[in-house]
Structures are given as C-alpha cells and as structure tokens.
C-alpha positions in Angstrom: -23.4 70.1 -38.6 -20.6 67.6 -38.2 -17.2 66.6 -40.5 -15.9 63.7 -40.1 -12.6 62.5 -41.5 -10.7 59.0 -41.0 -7.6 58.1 -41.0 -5.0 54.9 -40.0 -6.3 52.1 -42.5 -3.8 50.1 -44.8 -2.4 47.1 -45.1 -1.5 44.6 -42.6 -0.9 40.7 -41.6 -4.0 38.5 -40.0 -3.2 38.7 -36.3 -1.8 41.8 -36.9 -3.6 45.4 -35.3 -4.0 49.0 -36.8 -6.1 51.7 -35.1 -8.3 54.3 -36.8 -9.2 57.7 -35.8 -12.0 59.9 -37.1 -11.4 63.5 -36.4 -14.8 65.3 -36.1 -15.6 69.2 -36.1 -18.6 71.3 -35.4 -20.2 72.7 -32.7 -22.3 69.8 -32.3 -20.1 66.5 -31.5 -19.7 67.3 -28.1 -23.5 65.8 -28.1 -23.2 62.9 -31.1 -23.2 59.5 -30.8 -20.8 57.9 -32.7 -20.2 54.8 -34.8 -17.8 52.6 -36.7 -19.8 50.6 -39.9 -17.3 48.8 -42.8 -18.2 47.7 -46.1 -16.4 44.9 -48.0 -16.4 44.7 -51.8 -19.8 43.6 -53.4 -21.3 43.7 -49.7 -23.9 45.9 -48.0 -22.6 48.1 -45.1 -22.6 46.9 -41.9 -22.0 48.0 -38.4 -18.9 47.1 -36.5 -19.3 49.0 -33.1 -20.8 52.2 -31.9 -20.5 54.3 -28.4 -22.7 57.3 -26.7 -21.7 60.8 -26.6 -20.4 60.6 -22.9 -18.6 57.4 -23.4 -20.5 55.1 -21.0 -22.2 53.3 -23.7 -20.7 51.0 -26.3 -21.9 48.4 -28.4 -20.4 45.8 -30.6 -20.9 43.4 -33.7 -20.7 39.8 -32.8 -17.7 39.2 -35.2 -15.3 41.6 -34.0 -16.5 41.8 -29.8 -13.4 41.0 -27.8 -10.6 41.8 -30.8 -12.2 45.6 -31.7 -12.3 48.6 -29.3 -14.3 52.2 -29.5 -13.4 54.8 -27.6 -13.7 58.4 -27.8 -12.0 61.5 -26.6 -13.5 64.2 -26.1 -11.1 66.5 -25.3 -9.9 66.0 -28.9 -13.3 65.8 -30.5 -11.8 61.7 -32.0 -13.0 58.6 -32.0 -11.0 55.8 -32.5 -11.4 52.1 -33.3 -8.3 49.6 -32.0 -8.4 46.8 -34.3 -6.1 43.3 -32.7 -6.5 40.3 -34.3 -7.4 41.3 -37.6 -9.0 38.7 -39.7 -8.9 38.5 -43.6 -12.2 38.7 -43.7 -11.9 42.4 -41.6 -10.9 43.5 -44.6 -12.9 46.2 -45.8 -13.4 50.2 -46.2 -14.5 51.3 -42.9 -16.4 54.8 -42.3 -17.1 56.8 -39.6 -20.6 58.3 -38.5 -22.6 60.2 -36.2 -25.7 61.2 -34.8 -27.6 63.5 -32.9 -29.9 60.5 -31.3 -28.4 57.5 -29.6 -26.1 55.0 -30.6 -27.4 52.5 -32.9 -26.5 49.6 -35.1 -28.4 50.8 -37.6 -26.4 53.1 -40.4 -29.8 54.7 -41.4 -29.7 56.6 -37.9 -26.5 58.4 -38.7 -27.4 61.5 -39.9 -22.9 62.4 -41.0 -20.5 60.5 -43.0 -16.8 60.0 -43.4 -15.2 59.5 -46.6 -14.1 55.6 -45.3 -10.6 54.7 -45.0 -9.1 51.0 -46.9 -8.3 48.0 -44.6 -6.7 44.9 -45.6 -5.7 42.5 -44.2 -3.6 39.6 -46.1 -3.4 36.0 -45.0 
C-alpha cells in the first residue's frame, strides 16, 4: 500500500516556476514507479511526466518536455515536479500517482492516488 500527498501548487505569473512534491509512505515505494498527470477544468486527465523506481527512466508530455522536470529521492521517499516557464494553459490541478509496474503514460496503470494540488497560472 502506498499514500501519497502533494503539496507546492498555487498561484503564479506565466514565465514564472513553482515545484511540487508528493510525499509517499509505505513499505512499498522504494519499488513504485511514479508519475505526475494534471487535469484542467471540464478536461479529461492527462499525463504530464512520469519516472522509474530507480530514477534512470523518465518520460515526458510533448507540451511541457524541456520547461517540466521529475525527479525522485529516494532517501526521502518524494518526488517532485520543477515547473519553469509556466504557461496559462499549465494551469490545472495536478496529482500524484504510483505503481507497482513500470512507468506509463497511461493514468489507468497507476494503481495510488493523491488528493491533487491547484495550479494557476495568470497571464
């Protein structure tokens, strides 16, 4: 079993950057794949960027590759997401997930949930 809870969205300027964190527990994460999906008012989820339990392996949406980062630390069982250039149309809630299998793109693979966390960005 995994908990995930997010943290660091609010409210900043286009060209602006914030940088979320996801604090996980359970005996498990030390073996989860983990990924970042957001979800914009009246729109479907979608995935934003995603990396492998060790770290090695990370994967991006087209629309934020080259302005969003992933990483993970282990050591304090966190993932974060460093968001530069933020966009109006970044704005979103954005969650946190995890699963036992690999990475994916797909939020039907992730098997735990955060409760999201707001961004928005203003023009």
């Amino acid at each position: 079993q995994v908990q995930l809870v997010e943290s660091g969205g609010g409210l900043v300027q286009a060209g602006g950057s914030l940088r979320l964190s996801c604090a996980a527990s359970g005996r498990t994460f030390s073996r989860a794949s983990m990924g970042w999906f957001r979800q914009a008012l009246g729109k479907e989820r979608e995935f934003v960027a995603a990396i492998g339990w060790s770290g090695a392996s990370t994967g991006y949406a087209a629309s934020v590759k080259g302005r969003f980062t992933i990483a993970i630390d282990s050591a304090k069982n966190t993932v974060y997401l460093q968001m530069n250039s933020l966009k109006p149309e970044d704005t979103a809630v954005y969650y946190c997930a995890a699963t036992m299998r690999s990475y994916s793109a797909r939020p039907d693979e992730y098997e735990y949930w955060g409760q999201g966390t707001q961004v928005t960005v203003s023009s």
